[in-house]
N, C-alpha and C positions, 0 to 999 in steps of 0.2 A: 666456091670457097677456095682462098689460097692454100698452099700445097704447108707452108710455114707461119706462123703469124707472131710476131711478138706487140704485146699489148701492155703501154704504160708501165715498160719491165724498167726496174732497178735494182742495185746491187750496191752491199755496204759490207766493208769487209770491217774488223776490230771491233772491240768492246767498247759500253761508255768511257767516256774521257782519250778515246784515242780511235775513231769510226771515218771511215775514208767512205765517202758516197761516190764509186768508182761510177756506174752507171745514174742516171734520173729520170725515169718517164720516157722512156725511147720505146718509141712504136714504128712497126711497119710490117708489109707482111710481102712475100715472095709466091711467084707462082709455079705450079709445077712444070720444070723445066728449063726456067728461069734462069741467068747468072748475074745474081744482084752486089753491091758494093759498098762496103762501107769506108768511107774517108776520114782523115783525122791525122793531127800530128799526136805526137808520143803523150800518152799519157789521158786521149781524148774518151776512151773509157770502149775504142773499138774492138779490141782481141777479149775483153772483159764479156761482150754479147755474147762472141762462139763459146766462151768457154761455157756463161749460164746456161746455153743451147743445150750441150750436152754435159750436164751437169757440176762441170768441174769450180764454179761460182757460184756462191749461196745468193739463191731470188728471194729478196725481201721486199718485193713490191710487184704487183704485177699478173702478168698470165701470158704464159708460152704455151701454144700449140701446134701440132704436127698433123691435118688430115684429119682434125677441129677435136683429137685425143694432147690431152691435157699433161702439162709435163711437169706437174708439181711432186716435188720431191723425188727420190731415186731412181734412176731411168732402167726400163726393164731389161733384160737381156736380149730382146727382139729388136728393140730399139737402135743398139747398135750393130744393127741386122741393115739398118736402113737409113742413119745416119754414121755419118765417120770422119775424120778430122786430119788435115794435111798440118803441123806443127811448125812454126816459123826457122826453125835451126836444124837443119837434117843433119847436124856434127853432133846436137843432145838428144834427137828423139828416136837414136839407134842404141837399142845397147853394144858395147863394144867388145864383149865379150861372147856374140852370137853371131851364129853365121846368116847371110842374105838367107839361107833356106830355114834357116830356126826363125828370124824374123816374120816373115813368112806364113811358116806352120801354126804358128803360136794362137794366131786366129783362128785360123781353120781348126782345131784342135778343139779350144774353149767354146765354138758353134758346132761342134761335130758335122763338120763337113767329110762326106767320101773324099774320093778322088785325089789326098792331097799332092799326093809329086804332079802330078798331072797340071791342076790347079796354079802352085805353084811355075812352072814351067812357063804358061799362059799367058799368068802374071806378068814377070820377067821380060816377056814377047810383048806385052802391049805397051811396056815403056819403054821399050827400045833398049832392055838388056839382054844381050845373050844368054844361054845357058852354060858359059863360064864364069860368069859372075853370083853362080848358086851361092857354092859356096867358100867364098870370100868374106873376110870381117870388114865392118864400116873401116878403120884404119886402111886398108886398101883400093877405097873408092875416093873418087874424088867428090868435090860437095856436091854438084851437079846429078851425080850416079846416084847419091845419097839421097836426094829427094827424090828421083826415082823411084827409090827402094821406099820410101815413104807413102809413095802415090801409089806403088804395086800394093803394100802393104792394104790401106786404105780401102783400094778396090777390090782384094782377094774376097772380102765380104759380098760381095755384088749389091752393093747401096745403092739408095736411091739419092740422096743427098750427102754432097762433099763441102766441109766447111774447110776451108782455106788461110789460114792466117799468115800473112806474109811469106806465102810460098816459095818466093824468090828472092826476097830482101838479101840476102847471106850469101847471095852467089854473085858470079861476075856478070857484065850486064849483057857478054854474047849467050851466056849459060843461060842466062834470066829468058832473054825470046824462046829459046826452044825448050825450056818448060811448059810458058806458057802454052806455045804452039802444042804441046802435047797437050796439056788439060785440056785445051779449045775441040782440038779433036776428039781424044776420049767422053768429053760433054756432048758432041755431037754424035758420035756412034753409039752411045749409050741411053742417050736420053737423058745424062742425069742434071739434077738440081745443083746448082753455087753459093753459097754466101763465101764473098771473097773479101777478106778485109788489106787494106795495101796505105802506104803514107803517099805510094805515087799516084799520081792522076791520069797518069798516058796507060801505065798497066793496066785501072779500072776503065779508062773507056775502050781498049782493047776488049778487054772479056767481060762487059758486065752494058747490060741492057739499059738498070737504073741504080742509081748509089743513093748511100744515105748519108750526108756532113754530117761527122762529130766532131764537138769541144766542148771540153770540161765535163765531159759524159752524158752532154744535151745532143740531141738532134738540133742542128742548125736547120740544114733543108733539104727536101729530097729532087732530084734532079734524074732527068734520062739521059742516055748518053749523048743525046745530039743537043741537049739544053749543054753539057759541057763540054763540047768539042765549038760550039755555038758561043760560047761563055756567056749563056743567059744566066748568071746565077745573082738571083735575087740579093743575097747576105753577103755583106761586106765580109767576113769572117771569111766563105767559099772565093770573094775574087781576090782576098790576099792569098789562098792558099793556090789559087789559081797561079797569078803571077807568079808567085815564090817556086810555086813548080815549073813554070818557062824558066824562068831566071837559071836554077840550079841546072837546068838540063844544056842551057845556051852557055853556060859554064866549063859547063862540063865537056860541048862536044870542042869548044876554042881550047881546050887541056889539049883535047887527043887532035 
């Protein structure tokens, strides 16, 4: 049994006469241990999945499961014991009014965890911040540090499952590798599970085993990483997004 499975899930947000079918029928399922991918340009209905994962999207169609326990309607307080969510902007998903060590505590608190300076501390140390940057407000970090503070955050729960929505998108592109470099390690030391959602394609075949194409909130197709380093992809839809992803990149490096 997969560790994750989402089953003909959909999602509609508004009322009659003004209803957005963000997601339609997208299935797939992740194994435990896994760092799976979702692709898509803006708007392809991909950050809409993490957010139904863990509730933050209304499921109007469908069936999410976790370890074959059923995720219909309000997720329990355990739950995010063992999944947790890395948020595409670490300049909006800090409050700024808190320090790295209230960020921090604020989980460990609401799980009554012991240990917390300790914990804390740990944390800090497994992404590469010292313990001068405790206590420091997000305005003093840079965006880089900021997701850091995102990913300690994240992992202070000792999850077993990290969902990823553009983790890196908002940062510069030398900042962007040694993120990733860090997630790739902490998924390897840790053992834990990915769904990583990204609009790049060299990110998802960096960190991610097998992706899933979206547009217009369909699954196009599902591919493994060596199908798309390989550019086996079946769907006209994946080798435009393919190309357009050389193109922008071969662009990009004739700038610098």
């Amino acid at each position: 049994m997969a560790l994750i499975e989402v089953d003909n899930l959909s999602v509609t947000f508004g009322h009659a006469g003004s209803r957005v079918q963000a997601v339609r029928g997208v299935s797939f399922a992740v194994d435990k241990g896994e760092s799976y991918g979702i692709v898509g340009e803006s708007g392809s209905g991909k950050s809409t999945v993490l957010r139904a994962l863990v509730g933050l999207a209304p499921v109007t169609g469908g069936r999410l499961t976790i370890e074959g326990r059923d995720l219909a309607g309000r997720r329990p307080a355990d739950f995010y014991r063992k999944v947790q969510m890395v948020f595409q902007d670490p300049y909006a998903s800090l409050h700024p009014r808190h320090t790295v060590d209230q960020v921090l505590a604020e989980p460990l608190s609401i799980h009554r965890f012991p240990d917390r300076g300790a914990r804390i501390a740990r944390a800090l140390e497994d992404v590469g911040l010292g313990p001068g940057f405790r206590f420091r407000y997000p305005h003093q970090l840079s965006g880089g540090q900021r997701q850091r503070v995102a990913i300690a955050r994240a992992l202070i729960l000792e999850p077993e499952v990290l969902l990823l929505d553009e983790p890196t998108s908002a940062l510069d592109a030398s900042i962007q590798a040694e993120v990733l470099n860090l997630l790739d390690r902490l998924r390897a030391e840790r053992g834990l599970t990915y769904i990583l959602v990204s609009h790049d394609l060299a990110v998802v075949a960096h960190m991610c085993e097998r992706l899933l194409v979206m547009q217009h909130g369909q699954a196009v197709e599902e591919l493994t990483r060596e199908d798309l380093r390989g550019r086996a992809a079946a769907k006209e839809y994946t080798k435009a997004l393919l190309t357009a992803s050389e193109g922008y990149r071969a662009a990009a490096e004739t700038a610098t």
